[in-house]
TINU-44501 format. One record per residue (C-alpha): x, y, z. Coordinates in steps of 0.02 Angstrom, whole numbers, padded with zeros to 5 digits, always signed. Each point is the difference from the previous one (the first is absolute). Example, Ala and Ser with C-alpha at 12.3 -4.5 7.8 and 13.67 -1.06 7.14 Angstrom:
+00615-00225+00390+00069+00172-00033
END
This chain:
-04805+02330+07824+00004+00177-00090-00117+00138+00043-00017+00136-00083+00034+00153+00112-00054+00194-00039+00167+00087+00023-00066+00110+00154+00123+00134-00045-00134+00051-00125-00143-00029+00131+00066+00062+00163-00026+00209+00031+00161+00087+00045+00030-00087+00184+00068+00178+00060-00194+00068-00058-00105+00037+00165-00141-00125-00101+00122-00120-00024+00001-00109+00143-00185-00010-00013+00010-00088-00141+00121-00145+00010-00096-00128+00112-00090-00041-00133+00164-00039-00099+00058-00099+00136-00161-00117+00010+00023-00024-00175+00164-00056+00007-00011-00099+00158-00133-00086-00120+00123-00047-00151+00118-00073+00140-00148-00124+00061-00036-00034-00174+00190-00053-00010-00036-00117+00145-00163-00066-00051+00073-00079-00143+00169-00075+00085+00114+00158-00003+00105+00043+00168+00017+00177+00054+00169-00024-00013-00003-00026-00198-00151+00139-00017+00041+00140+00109+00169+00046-00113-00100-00036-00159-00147+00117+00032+00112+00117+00066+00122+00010-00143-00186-00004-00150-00096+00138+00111+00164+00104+00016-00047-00035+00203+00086+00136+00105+00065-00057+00177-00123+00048+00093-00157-00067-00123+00097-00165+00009+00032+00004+00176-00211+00048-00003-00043-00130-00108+00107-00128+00103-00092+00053+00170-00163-00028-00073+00031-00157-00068+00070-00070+00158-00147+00070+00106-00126-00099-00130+00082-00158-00007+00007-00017+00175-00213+00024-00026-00015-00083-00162-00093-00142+00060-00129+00106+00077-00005+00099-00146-00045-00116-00143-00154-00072+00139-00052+00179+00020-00018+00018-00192-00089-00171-00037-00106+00034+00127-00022+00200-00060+00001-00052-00190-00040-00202-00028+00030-00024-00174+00206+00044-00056+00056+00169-00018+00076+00043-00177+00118+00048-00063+00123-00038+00138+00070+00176+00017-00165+00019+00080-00006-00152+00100+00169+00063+00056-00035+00205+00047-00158-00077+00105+00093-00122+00103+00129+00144+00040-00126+00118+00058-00091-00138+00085+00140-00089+00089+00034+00186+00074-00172+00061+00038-00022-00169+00066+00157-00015+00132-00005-00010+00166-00021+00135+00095+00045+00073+00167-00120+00049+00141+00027+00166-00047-00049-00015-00161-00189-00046+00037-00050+00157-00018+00012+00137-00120+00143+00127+00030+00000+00160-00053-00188-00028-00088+00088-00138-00098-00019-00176+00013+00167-00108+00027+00063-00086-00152+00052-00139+00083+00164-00028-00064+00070-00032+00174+00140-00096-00030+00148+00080-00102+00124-00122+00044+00169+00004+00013+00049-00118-00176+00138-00064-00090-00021+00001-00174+00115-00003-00160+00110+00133-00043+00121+00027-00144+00179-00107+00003+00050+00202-00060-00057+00085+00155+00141+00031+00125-00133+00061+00114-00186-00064+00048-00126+00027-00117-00130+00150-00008+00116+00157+00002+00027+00122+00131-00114+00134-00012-00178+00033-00021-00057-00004-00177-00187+00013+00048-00017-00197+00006-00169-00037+00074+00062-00113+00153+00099+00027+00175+00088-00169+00023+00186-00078+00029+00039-00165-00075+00126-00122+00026+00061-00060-00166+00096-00125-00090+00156+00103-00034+00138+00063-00128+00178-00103-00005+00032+00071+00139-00118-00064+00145-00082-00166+00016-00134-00035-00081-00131-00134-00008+00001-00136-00122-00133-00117+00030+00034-00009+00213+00182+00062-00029+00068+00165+00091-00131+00125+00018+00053+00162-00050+00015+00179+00054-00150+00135+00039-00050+00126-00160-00032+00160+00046-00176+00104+00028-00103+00074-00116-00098+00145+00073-00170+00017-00050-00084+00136-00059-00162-00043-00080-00151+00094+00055+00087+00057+00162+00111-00133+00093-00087-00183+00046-00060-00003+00177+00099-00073+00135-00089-00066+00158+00055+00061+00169+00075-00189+00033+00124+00014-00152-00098-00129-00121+00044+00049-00198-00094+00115-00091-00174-00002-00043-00090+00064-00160-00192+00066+00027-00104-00099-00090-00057+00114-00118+00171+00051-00072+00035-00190-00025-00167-00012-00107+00039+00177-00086+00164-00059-00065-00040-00166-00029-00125+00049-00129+00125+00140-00082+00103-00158-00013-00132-00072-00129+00033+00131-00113+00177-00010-00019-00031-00175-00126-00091-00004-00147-00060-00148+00061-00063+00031+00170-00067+00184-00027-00195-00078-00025+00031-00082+00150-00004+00175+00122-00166-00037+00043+00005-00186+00028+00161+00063+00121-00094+00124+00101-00167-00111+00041+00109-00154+00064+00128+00105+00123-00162+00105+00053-00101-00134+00035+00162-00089+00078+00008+00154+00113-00170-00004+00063-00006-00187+00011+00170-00035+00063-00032-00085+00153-00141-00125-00054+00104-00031-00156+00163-00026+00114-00113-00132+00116-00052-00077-00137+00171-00043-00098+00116-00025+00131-00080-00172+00046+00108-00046-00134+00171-00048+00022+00103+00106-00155-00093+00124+00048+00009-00004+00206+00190-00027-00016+00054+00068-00185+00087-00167-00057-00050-00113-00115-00106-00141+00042+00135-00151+00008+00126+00117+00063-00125+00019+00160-00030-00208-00020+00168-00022-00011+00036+00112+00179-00152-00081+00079+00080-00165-00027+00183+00038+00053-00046+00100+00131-00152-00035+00093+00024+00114+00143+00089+00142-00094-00053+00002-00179-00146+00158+00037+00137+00083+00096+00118-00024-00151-00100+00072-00123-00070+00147+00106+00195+00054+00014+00030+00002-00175-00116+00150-00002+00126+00111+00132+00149+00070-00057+00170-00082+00035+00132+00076+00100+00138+00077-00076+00177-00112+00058+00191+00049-00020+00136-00095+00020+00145+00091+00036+00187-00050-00091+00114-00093+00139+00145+00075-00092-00064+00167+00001-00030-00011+00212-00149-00075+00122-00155+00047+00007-00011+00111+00160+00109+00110-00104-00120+00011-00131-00150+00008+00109+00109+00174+00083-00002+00076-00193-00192-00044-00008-00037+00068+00142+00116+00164-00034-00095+00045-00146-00182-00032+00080-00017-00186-00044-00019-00150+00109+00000-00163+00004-00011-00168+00103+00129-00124+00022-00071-00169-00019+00081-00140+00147-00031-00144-00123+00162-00081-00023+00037-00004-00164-00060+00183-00040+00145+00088+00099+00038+00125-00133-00206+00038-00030-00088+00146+00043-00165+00045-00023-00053+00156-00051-00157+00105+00095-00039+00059-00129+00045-00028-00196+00102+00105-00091+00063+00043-00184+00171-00100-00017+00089+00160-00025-00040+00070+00149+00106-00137+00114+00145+00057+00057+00153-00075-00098-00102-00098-00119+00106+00029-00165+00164-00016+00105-00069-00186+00047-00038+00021+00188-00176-00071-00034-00120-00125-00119-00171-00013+00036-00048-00177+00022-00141-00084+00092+00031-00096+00154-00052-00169-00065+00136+00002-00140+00141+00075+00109-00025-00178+00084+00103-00082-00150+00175+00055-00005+00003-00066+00195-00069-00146-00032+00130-00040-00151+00136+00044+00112+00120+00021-00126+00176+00021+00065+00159+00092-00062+00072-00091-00140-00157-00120-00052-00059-00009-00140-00189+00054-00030-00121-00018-00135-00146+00113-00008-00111-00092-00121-00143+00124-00024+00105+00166+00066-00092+00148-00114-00002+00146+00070+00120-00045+00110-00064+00029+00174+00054-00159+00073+00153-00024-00097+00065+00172+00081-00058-00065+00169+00103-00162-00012+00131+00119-00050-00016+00143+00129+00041-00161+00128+00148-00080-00067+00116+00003-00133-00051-00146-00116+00006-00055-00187-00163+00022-00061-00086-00047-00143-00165+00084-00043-00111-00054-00125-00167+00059-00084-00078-00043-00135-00054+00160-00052+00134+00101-00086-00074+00163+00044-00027-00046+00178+00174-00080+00015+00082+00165-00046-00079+00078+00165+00113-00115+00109+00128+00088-00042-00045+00186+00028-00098-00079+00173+00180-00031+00057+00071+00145-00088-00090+00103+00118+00058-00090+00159+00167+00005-00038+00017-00187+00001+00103-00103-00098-00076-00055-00176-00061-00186-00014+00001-00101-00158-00182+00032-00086-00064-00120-00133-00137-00004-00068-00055-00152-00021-00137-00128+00062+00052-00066+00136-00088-00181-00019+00082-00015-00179+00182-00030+00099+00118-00058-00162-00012+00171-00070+00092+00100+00160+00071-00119+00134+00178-00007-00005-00014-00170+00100+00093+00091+00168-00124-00059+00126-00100+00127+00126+00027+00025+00158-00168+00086+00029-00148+00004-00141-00144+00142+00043-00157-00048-00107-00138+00135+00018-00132-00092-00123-00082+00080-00109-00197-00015+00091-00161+00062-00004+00066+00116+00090-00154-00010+00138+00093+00065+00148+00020+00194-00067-00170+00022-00062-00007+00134+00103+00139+00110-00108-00061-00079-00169-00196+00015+00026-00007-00067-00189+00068-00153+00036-00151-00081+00049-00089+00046-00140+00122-00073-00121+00028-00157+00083-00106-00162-00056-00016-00149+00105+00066-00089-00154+00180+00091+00040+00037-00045+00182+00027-00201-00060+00101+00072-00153+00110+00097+00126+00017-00158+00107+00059-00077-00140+00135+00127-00047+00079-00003+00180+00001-00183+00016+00108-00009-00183+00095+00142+00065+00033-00086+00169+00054-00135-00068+00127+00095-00134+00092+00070+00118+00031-00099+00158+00130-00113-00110+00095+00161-00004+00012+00014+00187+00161-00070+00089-00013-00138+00136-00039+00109+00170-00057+00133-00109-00166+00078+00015-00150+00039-00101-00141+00145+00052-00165-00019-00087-00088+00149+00003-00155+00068-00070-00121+00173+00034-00164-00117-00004-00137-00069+00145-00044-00154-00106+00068-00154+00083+00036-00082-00186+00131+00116-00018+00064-00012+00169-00028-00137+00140-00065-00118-00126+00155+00035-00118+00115+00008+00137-00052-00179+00045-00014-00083-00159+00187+00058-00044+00055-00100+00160-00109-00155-00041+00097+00014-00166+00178+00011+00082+00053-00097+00126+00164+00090+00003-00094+00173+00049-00003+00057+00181-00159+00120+00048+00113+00133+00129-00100+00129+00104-00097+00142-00110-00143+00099+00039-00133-00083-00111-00125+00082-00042-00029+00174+00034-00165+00082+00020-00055+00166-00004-00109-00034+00123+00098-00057+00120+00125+00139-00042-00091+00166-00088+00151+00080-00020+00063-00143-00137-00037-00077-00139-00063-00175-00043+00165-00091-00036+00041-00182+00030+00188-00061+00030+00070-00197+00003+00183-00024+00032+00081-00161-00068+00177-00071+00053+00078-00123-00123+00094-00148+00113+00172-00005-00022-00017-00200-00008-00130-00094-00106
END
């Protein structure tokens, strides 16, 4: 999908102006808006965020703006679009102005904490209590998180944790999660309040509904609309309440997922599924896992804590080189994180290189390695001959400068698809085969708020699908005793209990060996969703 984006250098006042910074919320809400537009109609932040960027000549810190909004409103977007049906019945058009009203709504429409009940300062809160700590997309170019360093006048306090450059690990649908971007101080119309118990900014009300209608005339096509803007969020800010009663009897809107995604968790998880999709609204913590060549982690933890960071050291076996952080921070800012010491990972994927327990002098395929994460895990444990495919040439190229950074030896990269076998196996037999599926990637919803929103139901069959023919590719490659991990970052069982046990109906030569399962955030906040099967091929048949 192209928009068409005004290049804001020829918008945007002089950001060193003392009137500057009172003008650029507006901006923001307008660009927030093109990047829900891009989702609306199938786009991923991923794929938008760069292309906006590069067509409104974005600088860091509007991007980094632009990215914190966007994140805040799809995590509300559900209650949104029943807050504007019920505001505005028939459809809003054109859809830049569908878009700007469920930006400003989902934020003068968030939850809000006690403190925010009542006007501070003469001005009612905004509500936008929940600036969340995200990962998002960020350019393969960037060597270090996305939104800059300093303060450009960018209309939002926040600190994301973001999909990274080549050299972190970064999320591809449930794979590593990547490294925090750094904060953009706001400056709009004074700073955004803070409460006294440390909940994100809030906007007043007022400036919300001010800027949202100076958004209107920034598009030819939306400048009529300034009116139409200003009587909706007004009324929304007198009515809030009844309206809120009123639409959240509704499940989208009560828990900001699409209707069969909540069917779907209801069904799967009849105990947990509310819990589940409450937690995809809080932020996710911020994980490292530190290099075993480089040292342990209580040496780490001592450089942390030297420079005013700390972190806890989780027990689980399995994560004895994880730490996680107190409190995120910009990848640059950990200690000895271009010399290698450090990746940032979450907990649930650091599970995999144990559970492959690849050994010195096996040989390892990686079947869907890009960006690299896990194949530099493997690696970081033993010296092995590993193969790492993608099927993405772009993304394949990452695996390399992933390792590059860690000082580990190189691994073969292909890429290639894995399922279609005759056009890069060698026929040398595995000894261990990691397949992290591609999946609806469920489980990290949380860091990719979008995903729900681009998901159909049609899609989690089609993915089922996929992993069973790539299953079934691969495990003719793996040597007698050898062993296959299935892995994928989703909370549907068809792509992982139900797939793990149709495989072994299928092969009677397959062993099920002791893995975690299913893992849910519920049971463990600090992780993601992820779901792991491991398979032993008998040396006798």
């Amino acid at each position: 999908m192209n928009i068409a984006i005004e290049t804001t250098a020829a918008i945007r006042p002089d950001a060193r102006s003392p009137t500057a910074a009172r003008r650029l919320l507006h901006l923001d809400l307008r660009a927030a808006a093109d990047l829900l537009g891009c989702v609306l109609t199938g786009q991923s932040l991923a794929s938008a965020l760069p292309q906006l960027a590069k067509t409104g000549h974005w600088s860091a810190a509007e991007r980094g703006a632009a990215q914190a909004l966007s994140f805040e409103v799809l995590r509300g977007l559900g209650r949104a679009q029943a807050l504007l049906a019920a505001l505005h019945p028939r459809r809003i058009k054109p859809p830049e102005l569908e878009q700007l009203l469920l930006v400003a709504i989902a934020l003068l429409s968030a939850p809000r904490s006690p403190q925010a009940d009542s006007p501070r300062g003469g001005q009612g809160n905004s509500g936008a209590a929940h600036r969340f700590l995200e990962s998002a997309p960020r350019s393969p170019q960037a060597d270090s998180p996305r939104g800059g360093q300093g303060n450009s006048g960018a209309a939002h306090r926040f600190l994301e944790s973001a999909p990274s450059s080549p050299q972190t690990d970064v999320a591809r649908g449930g794979q590593e999660n990547a490294g925090a971007a750094p904060r953009i101080l706001d400056s709009v119309l004074g700073n955004p309040q803070e409460d006294s118990l440390g909940a994100p900014p809030l906007y007043p009300d007022h400036t919300l509904i001010n800027q949202a209608v100076q958004a209107c005339a920034l598009r030819p096509k939306t400048r009529h609309a300034r009116g139409l803007v200003n009587a909706l969020l007004r009324r929304l800010q007198t009515e809030r309440e009844n309206l809120l009663q009123a639409v959240m009897q509704g499940d989208p809107a009560r828990y900001n997922h699409p209707d069969w995604w909540v069917q779907r968790m209801r069904a799967a998880y009849p105990q947990d599924w509310a819990n589940l999709l409450d937690l995809a609204a809080q932020r996710p913590a911020m994980t490292l896992r530190v290099n075993a060549r480089w040292g342990d982690r209580g040496a780490y933890l001592a450089l942390l804590r030297a420079q005013g960071m700390d972190a806890a050291a989780p027990a689980t076996p399995g994560l004895e080189q994880a730490l996680i952080l107190h409190r995120p921070v910009p990848v640059q800012d950990l200690p000895l994180f271009d010399a290698g010491a450090v990746s940032v990972q979450d907990a649930s994927a650091q599970f995999a290189a144990g559970l492959l327990d690849a050994r010195d002098g096996m040989r390892v395929l990686d079947a869907c390695a890009a960006p690299g994460g896990k194949t530099a895990h493997i690696l970081e444990r033993a010296d092995c001959e590993v193969l790492a495919l993608d099927h993405d040439a772009t993304r394949a190229e990452r695996i390399g400068a992933t390792l590059a950074r860690l000082r580990l030896p190189q691994a073969q990269v292909v890429a290639a698809n894995a399922a279609q076998t005759a056009s890069w196996w060698d026929g040398r037999a595995f000894d261990r085969i990691l397949l992290d599926a591609p999946c609806s990637a469920s489980g990290i919803v949380r860091r990719h708020p979008d995903i729900r929103w681009l998901r159909q139901d049609a899609d989690i069959p089609a993915l089922a699908v996929q992993q069973a023919a790539l299953l079934e590719a691969l495990w003719p490659l793996l040597a007698p005793g050898g062993q296959l991990l299935y892995a994928t970052c989703s909370v549907f069982p068809e792509e992982g209990s139900e797939q793990a046990a149709a495989f072994l109906r299928r092969h009677d030569d397959a062993l099920a060996w002791a893995a975690p399962g299913q893992i849910l955030p519920s049971r463990s906040p600090e992780r993601d969703g992820f779901y792991y099967a491991l398979f032993a091929k008998r040396t006798e048949h």
